[in-house]
C-alpha positions, 0 to 999 in steps of 0.5 A, a space after each residue: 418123877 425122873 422126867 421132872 429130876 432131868 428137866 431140873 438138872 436140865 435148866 440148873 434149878 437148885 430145889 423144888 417142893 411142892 406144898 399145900 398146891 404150890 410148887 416153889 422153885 429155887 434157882 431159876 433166873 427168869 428174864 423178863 419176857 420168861 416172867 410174862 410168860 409164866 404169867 401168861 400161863 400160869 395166873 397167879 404163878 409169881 418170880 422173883 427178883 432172887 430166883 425163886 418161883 411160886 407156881 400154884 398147880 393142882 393135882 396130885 403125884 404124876 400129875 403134878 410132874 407132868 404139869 410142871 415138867 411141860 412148863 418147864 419145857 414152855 418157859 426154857 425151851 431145849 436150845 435156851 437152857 442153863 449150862 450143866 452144874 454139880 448140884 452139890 452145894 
């Protein structure tokens, strides 16, 4: 779960919540070659235009994370990263 928490403040994803087997991000700009990625990747995974990404993943806890955080990884690579924000509203 912290490995998850890093990569989130990583890229400067405002929320994540994963329900019935779809993790829904909130705050994560995706250009339009990153949204052909995702595609590529993760079938059915949908992002849109105002930042929010459905990703559908299977699993449960830790597995969950480690699936997302290596996507994560995938789609915004170390070097591409957002700049660091507050968190805070």
């Amino acid at each position: 779960m912290a490995r998850l928490r890093a990569e989130c403040v990583r890229i400067g994803m405002r929320s994540l919540s994963v329900q019935r087997g779809v993790a829904r991000i909130t705050g994560l700009e995706l250009r339009e070659s990153e949204k052909i990625r995702l595609r590529r990747l993760v079938p059915g995974a949908v992002a849109k235009a105002d930042g929010e990404v459905a990703i559908p993943v299977s699993g449960t806890g830790a597995a969950v994370c480690t699936t997302l955080v290596d996507l994560l990884g995938e789609l915004v690579p170390a070097d591409e990263a957002a700049p660091l924000a507050s968190a805070a509203p």
